[in-house]
C-alpha positions as CSV (number, residue, x, y, z in Angstrom):
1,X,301.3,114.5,114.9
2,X,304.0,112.7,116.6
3,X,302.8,111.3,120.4
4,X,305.3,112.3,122.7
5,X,305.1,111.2,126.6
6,X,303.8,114.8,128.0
7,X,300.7,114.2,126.2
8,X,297.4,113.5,127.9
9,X,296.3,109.9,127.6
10,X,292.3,111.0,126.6
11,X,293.8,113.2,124.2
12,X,295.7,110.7,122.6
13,X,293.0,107.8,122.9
14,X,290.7,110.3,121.2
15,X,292.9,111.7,118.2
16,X,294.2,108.0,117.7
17,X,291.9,105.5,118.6
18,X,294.3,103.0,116.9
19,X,296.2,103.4,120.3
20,X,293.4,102.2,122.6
21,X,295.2,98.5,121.9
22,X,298.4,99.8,122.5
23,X,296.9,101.1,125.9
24,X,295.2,97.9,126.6
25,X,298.4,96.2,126.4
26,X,300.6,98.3,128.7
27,X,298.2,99.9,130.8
28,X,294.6,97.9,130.8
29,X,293.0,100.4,133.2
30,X,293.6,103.8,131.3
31,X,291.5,103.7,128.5
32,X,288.7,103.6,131.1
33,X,289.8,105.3,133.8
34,X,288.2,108.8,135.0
35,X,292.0,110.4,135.3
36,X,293.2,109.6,131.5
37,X,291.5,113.0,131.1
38,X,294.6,114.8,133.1
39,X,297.2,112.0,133.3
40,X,300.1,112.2,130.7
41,X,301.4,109.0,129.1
42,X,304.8,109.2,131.4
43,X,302.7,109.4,134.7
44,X,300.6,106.7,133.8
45,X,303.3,104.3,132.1
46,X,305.7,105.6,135.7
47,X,302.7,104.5,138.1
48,X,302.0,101.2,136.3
49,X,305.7,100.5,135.7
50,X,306.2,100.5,131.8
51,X,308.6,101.9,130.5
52,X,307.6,104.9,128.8
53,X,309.8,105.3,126.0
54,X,308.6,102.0,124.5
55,X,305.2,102.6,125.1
56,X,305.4,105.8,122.8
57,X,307.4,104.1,120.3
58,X,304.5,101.6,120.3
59,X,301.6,104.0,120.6
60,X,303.6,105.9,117.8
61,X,303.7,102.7,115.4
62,X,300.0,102.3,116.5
63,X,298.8,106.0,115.4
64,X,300.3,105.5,111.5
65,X,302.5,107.6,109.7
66,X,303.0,111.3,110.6
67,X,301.3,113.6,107.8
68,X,303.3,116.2,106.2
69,X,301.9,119.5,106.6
């Protein structure tokens, strides 16, 4: 499953856990703040200033390579 930047950031952080560095890195509060359970990965990269493209081309890298269905 590709991670795209309208995804939830608790959903990702649970079906990747490979991206809680990748979080850590861009956005050190997330992984254990109460609103990663509603805030998507745009909001939260807009509101902490990263950029959000790279931080799903990182969080991408992070979670492995897709499977083929």
């Amino acid at each position: 499953m590709k991670i795209t930047e309208n995804m939830i950031i608790g959903e990702v952080l649970k079906k990747h856990p490979s991206s809680k560095k990748v979080f850590e890195k861009y956005l050190p509060q997330c992984p254990k703040c109460g609103g990663k359970g509603a805030e998507s990965i745009r909001r939260g990269a807009k509101l902490h200033g990263v950029d959000p493209d790279e931080l799903v081309k990182e969080l991408n890298r992070a979670a492995g390579p897709r499977k083929k269905k």
